[in-house]
C-alpha positions as CSV (number, residue, x, y, z in Angstrom):
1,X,1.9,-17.1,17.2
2,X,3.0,-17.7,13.5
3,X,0.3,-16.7,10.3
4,X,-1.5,-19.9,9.1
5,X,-1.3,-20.0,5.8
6,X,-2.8,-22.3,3.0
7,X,-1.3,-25.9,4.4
8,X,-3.0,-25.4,7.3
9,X,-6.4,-25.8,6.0
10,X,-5.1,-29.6,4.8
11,X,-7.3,-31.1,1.7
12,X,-9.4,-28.4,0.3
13,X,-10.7,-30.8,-3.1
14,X,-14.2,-30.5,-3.1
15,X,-15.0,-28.1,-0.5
16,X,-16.0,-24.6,-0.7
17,X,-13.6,-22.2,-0.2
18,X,-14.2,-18.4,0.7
19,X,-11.4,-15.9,-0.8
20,X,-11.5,-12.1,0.1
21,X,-9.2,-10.9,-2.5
22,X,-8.8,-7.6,-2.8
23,X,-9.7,-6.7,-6.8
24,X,-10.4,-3.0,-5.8
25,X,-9.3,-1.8,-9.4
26,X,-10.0,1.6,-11.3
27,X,-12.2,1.6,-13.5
28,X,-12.7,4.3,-16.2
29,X,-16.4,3.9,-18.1
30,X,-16.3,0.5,-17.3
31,X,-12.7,-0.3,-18.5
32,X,-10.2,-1.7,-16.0
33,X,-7.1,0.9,-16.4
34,X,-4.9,-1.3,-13.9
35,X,-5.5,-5.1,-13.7
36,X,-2.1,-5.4,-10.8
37,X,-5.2,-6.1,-8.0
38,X,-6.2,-8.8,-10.1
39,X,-3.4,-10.5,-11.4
40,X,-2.2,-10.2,-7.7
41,X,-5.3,-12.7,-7.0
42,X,-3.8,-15.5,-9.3
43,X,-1.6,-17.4,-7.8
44,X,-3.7,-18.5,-4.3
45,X,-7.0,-18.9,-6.5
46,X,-4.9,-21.5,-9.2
47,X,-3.3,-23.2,-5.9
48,X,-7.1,-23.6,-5.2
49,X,-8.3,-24.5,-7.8
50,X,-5.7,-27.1,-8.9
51,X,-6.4,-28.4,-5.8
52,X,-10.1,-28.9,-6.8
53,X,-11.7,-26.5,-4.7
54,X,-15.0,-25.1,-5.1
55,X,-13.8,-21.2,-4.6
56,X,-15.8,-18.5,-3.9
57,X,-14.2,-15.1,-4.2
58,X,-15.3,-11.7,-2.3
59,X,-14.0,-8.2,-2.8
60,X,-15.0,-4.7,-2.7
61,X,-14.6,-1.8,-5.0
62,X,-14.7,1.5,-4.5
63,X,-16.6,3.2,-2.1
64,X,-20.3,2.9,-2.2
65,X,-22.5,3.8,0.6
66,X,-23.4,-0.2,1.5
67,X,-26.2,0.2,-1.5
68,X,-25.5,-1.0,-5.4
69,X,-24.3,1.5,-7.2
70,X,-24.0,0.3,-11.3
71,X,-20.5,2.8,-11.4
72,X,-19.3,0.1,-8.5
73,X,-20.2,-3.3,-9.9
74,X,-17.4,-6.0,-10.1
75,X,-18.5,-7.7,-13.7
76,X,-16.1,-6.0,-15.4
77,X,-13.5,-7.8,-12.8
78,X,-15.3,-11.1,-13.0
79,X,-14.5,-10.6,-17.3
80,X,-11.2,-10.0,-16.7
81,X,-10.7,-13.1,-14.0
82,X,-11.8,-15.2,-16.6
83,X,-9.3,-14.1,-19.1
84,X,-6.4,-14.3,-16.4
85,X,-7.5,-17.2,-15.5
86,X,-8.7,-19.2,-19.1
87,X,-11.5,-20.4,-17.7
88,X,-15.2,-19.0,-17.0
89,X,-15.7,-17.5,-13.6
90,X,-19.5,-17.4,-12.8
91,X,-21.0,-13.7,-11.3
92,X,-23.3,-13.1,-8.7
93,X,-25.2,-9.5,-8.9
94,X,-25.4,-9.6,-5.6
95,X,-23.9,-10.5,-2.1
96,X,-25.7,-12.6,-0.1
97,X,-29.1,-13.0,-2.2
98,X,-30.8,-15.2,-4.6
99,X,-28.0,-14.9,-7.1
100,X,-25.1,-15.3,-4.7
101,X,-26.9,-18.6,-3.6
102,X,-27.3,-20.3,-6.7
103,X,-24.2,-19.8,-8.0
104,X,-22.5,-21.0,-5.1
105,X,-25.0,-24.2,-5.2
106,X,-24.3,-25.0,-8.9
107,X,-20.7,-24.4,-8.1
108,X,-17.9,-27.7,-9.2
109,X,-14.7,-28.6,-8.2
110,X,-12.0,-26.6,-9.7
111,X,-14.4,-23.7,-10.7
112,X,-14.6,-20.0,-9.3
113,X,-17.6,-17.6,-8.7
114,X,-17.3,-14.0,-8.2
115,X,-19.9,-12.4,-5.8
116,X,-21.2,-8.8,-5.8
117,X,-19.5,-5.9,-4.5
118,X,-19.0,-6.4,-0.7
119,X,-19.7,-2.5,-0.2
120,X,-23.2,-2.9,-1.4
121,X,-24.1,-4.2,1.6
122,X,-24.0,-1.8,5.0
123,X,-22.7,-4.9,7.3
124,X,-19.9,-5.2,5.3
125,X,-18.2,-1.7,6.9
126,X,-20.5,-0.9,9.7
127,X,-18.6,0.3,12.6
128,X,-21.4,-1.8,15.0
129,X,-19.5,-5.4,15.4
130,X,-22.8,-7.1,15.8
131,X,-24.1,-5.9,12.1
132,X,-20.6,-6.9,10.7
133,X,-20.8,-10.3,11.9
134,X,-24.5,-10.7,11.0
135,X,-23.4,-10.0,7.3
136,X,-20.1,-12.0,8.0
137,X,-21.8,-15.2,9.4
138,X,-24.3,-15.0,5.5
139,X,-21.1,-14.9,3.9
140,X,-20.0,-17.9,6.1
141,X,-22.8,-20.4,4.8
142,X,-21.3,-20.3,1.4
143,X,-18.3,-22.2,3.0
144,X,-16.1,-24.9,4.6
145,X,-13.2,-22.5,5.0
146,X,-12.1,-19.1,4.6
147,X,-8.9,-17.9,2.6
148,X,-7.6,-13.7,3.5
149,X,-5.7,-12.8,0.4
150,X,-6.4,-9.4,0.2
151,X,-3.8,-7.6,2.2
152,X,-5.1,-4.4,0.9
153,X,-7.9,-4.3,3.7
154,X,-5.9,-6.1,6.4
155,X,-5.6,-2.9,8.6
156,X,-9.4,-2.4,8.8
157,X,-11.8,-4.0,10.6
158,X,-14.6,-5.3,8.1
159,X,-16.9,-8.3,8.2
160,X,-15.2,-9.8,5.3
161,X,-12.0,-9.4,6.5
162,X,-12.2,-10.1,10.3
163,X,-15.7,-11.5,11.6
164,X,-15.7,-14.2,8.8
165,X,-12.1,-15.2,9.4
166,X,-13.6,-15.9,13.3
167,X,-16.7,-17.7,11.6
168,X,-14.4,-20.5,9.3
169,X,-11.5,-22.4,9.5
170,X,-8.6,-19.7,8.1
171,X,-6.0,-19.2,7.0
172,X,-3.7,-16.5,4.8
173,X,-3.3,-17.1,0.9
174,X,0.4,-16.9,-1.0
175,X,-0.1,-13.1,-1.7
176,X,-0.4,-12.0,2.1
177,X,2.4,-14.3,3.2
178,X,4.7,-13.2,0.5
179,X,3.5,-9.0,1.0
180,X,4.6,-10.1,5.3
181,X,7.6,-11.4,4.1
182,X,8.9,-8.3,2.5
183,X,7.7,-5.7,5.0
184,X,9.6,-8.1,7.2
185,X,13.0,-7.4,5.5
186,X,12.2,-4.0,5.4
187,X,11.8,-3.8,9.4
188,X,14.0,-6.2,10.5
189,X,17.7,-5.9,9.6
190,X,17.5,-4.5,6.1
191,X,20.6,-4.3,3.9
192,X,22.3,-1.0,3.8
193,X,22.2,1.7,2.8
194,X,18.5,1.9,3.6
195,X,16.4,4.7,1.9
196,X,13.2,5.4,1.8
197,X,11.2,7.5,-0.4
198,X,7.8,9.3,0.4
199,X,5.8,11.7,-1.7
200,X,2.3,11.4,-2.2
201,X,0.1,14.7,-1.1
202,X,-0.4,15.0,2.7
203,X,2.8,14.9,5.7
204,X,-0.2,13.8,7.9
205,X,-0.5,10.7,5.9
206,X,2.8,9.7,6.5
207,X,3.7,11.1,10.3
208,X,3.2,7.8,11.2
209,X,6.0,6.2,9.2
210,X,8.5,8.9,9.1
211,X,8.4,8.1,12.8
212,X,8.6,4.7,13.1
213,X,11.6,4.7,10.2
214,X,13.9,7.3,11.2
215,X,15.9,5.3,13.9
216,X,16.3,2.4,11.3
217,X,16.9,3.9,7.7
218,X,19.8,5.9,6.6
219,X,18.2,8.2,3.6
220,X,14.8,9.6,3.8
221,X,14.1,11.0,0.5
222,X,10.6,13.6,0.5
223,X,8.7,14.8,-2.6
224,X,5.5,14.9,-3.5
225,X,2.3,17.9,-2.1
226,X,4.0,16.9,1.2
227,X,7.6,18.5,0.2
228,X,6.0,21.7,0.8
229,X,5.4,21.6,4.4
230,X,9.2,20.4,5.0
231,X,10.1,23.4,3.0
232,X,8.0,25.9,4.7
233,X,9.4,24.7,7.9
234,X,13.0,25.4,6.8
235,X,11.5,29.0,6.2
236,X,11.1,28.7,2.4
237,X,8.2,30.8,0.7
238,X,6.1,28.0,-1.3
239,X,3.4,30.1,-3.0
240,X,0.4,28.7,-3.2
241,X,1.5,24.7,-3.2
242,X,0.2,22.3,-0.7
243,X,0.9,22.9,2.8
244,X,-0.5,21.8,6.0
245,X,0.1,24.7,8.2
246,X,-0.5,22.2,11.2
247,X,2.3,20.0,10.9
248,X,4.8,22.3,10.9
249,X,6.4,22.0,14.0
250,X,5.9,18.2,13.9
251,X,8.1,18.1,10.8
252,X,10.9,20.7,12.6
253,X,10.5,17.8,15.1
254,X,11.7,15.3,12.7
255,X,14.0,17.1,11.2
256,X,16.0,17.9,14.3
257,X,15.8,14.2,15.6
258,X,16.8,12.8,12.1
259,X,20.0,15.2,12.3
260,X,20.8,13.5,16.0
261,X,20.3,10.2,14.6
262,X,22.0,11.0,11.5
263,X,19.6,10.3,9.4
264,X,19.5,12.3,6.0
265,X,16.6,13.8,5.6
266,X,17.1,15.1,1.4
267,X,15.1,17.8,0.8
268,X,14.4,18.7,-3.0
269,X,16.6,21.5,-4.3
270,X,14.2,22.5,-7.7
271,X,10.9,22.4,-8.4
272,X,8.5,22.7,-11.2
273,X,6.2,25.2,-10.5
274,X,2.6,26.3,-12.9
275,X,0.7,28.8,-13.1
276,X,-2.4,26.4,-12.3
277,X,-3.1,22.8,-11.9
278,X,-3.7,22.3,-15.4
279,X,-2.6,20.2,-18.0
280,X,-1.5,23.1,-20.4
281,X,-0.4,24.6,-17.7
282,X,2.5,27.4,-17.5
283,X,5.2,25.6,-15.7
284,X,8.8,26.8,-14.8
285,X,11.3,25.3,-13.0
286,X,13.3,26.9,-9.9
287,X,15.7,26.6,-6.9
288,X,13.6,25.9,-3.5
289,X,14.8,29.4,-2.6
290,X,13.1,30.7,-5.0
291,X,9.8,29.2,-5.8
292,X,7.7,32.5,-5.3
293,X,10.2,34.1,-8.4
294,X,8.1,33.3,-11.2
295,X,5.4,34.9,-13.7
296,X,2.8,33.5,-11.2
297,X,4.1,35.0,-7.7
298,X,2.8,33.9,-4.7
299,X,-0.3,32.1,-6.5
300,X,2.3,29.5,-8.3
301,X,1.7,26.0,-7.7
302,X,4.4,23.5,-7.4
303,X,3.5,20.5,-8.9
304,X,6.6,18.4,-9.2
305,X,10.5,18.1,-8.2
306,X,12.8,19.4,-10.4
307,X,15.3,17.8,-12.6
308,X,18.4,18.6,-10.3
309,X,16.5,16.7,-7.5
310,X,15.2,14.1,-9.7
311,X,19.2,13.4,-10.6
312,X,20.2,13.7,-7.0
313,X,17.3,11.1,-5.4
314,X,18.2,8.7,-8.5
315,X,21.4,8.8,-7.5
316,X,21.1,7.5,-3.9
317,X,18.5,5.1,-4.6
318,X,20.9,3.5,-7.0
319,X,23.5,3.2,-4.4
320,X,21.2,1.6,-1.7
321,X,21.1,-1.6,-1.1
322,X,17.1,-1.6,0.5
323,X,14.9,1.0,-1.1
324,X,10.9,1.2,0.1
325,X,8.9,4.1,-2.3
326,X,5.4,5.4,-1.6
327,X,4.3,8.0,-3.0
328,X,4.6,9.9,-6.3
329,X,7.1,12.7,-6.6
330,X,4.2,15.1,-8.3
331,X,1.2,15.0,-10.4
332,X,2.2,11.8,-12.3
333,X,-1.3,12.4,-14.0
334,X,-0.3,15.4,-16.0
335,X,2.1,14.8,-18.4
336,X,4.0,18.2,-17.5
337,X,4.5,16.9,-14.0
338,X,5.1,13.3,-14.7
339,X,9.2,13.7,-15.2
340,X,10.3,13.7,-11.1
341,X,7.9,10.6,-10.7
342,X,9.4,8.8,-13.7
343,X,12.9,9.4,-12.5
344,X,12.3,8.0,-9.2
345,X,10.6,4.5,-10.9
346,X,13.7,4.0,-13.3
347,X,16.2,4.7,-10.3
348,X,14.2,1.7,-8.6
349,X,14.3,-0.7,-11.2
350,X,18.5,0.0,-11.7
351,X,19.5,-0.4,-7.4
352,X,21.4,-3.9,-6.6
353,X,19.5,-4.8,-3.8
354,X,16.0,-5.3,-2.7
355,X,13.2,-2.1,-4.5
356,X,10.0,-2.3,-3.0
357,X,7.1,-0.3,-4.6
358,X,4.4,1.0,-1.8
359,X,1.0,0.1,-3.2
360,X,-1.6,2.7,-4.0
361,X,-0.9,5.5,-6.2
362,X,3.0,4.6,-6.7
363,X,2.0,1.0,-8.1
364,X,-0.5,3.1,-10.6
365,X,2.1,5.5,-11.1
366,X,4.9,3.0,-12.3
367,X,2.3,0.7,-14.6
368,X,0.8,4.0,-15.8
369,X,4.1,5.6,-17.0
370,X,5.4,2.4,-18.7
371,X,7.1,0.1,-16.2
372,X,6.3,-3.4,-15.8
373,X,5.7,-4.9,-12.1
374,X,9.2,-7.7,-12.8
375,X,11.3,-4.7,-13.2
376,X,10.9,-4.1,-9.3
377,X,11.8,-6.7,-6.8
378,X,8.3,-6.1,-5.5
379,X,5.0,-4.1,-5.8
380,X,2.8,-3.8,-3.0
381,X,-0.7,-4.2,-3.5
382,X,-1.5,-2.5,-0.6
383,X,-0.6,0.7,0.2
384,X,-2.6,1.9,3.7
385,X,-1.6,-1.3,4.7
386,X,1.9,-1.2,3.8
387,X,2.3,2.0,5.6
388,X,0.3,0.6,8.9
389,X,2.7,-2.2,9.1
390,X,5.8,-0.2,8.7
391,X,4.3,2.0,11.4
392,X,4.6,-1.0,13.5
393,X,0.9,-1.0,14.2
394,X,-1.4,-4.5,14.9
395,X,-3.5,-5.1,12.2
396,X,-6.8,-6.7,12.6
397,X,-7.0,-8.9,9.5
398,X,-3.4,-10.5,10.0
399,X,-4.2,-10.6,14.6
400,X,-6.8,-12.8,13.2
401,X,-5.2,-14.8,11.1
402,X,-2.6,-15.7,14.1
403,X,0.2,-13.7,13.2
């Protein structure tokens, strides 16, 4: 089975097309901060609409609990479409009511409505198949055919993203084919050297990936909340910095495998440790050996990887010919704790070979601290996905799609 992709529809001019994009964007009082989701959107909706479809797009945002929620709404995203796009897009306030209905019925070839946040209503997520199709087969009567384009819900299950795929003729738009073609080279006989970089907060996030990686990259580079927990199992003291007791021996597991493998597994050397998770925040760099010899003790919070290891990651990444990154090296957020994070990006953006950016907080890392998404050879615009995939699990809203 191959993924059917936008020829296999055939003619689209004139008939309505369904797109579940994913525009899940943050917002901050009102104000897109990251427009990435949405500029990811363009290129299937203009191959649409140049095509003279009559395109209906769907998306969620946020998590509301399948009611409206004002905090939630997607007319900020249907203003900034427009703009991308230079030409009105029409909004629905709602789903699958009144609204949603006579937009769709007023629609014209070549122009787009956006509909309500999918989230609002409880079919959309239910975890009962029969409510997510009932909501999936309202969606349905606004179209002749469906298009998936948001490969940041492909790995769940969701009326919008499965059940209506089943309902309508499908197939996958140009950003989900292109997102498959990367992870592809990034499973399948990837240039080397091969590193991969993981930070982010949790180990347990990441088990998954570390496991299904380890017998196929060479470098395995770990910052982030979750260097803490490979630290403590090497018997370091970490004060009072993230640690998931639990995982413990999981990561001596790793560890030992990825030295019979010989995989390197590159442990920071220095961190950046403060007083509290604070902005103004105390901070003080030191040795991994160390980390509890500060003016904070064992209440010290690491919060970033030091310069040293910043240097010493940079260096491999720039050597590697394949480099996949998810994950932020600290608290990006903070200015104090932004450095390890920024190091990492620029390292990316100077390798000779392939960089791929892991959706999620790395892709709002790399925008936020100045980068630009061409500097990179690619920036995922899903990251649970992306991880799911390269944890070599099915997922439901590509199975469905044929692939």
């Amino acid at each position: 089975m191959s993924l059917r992709t936008l020829e296999s529809l055939g003619s689209v001019a004139g008939k309505r097309v369904v797109v579940r994009c994913d525009l899940n964007v943050p917002l901050k009082d009102g104000v897109i901060t990251d427009d990435g989701r949405v500029r990811a959107s363009l290129e299937t909706l203009n191959v649409l609409i140049n095509q003279g479809a009559r395109v209906i797009v769907i998306s969620h945002l946020g998590r509301p609990d399948g009611a409206p929620e004002a905090k939630f709404s997607l007319a900020p995203v249907a203003q900034r479409l427009s703009e991308l796009l230079g030409s009105p897009v029409t909004f629905a306030n709602d789903t699958v009511g009144d609204s949603a209905r006579e937009a769709v019925e007023q629609l014209t070839d070549g122009n787009v409505v956006l509909l309500e946040n999918l989230r609002f209503n409880p079919g959309e997520t239910s975890k009962d198949a029969d409510e997510r199709r009932a909501f999936a087969a309202q969606l349905a009567e606004f179209g002749d055919a469906f298009v998936s384009d948001g490969f940041g819900v492909v790995h769940r299950k969701q009326a919008s993203v499965y059940e209506l795929a089943e309902l309508l003729p499908s197939a996958a738009g140009t950003l989900i084919a292109t997102e498959l073609e990367v992870l592809d080279k990034l499973t399948e006989k990837p240039e080397r050297p091969y590193t991969v970089v993981l930070g982010g907060s949790k180990v347990s996030d990441k088990l998954g990936v570390i496991g299904h990686l380890l017998p196929r990259v060479d470098n395995l580079l770990v910052g982030g909340g979750m260097l803490f927990t490979f630290l403590k199992a090497q018997g370091h003291n970490v004060g009072s910095s993230l640690l998931e007791e639990d995982q413990l021996d999981t990561v001596r597991g790793y560890l030992a495998e990825a030295e019979k493998r010989g995989v390197k597994i590159v442990l920071p050397t220095d961190v950046v440790v403060a007083a509290k998770f604070d902005e103004t925040a105390e901070h003080v760099t030191r040795s991994v050996d160390a980390i509890e010899d500060t003016p904070f003790g064992a209440s010290g919070l690491g919060l970033d990887i030091g310069p040293d290891t910043s240097e010493a990651f940079a260096a491999i990444i720039r050597d590697s010919k394949t480099v996949f990154w998810n994950g932020p090296m600290g608290v990006f957020e903070l200015t104090p704790f932004a450095a390890g994070t920024k190091a990492i990006a620029q390292a990316l953006t100077e390798t000779d070979g392939l960089s791929v950016v892991g959706g999620g907080d790395s892709a709002a890392a790399v925008r936020a601290l100045g980068f630009t998404d061409d500097q990179f050879g690619h920036i995922s615009t899903g990251g649970g996905a992306s991880l799911e995939f390269l944890e070599g699990k099915r997922l439901p809203g590509l199975e469905v799609l044929g692939w």
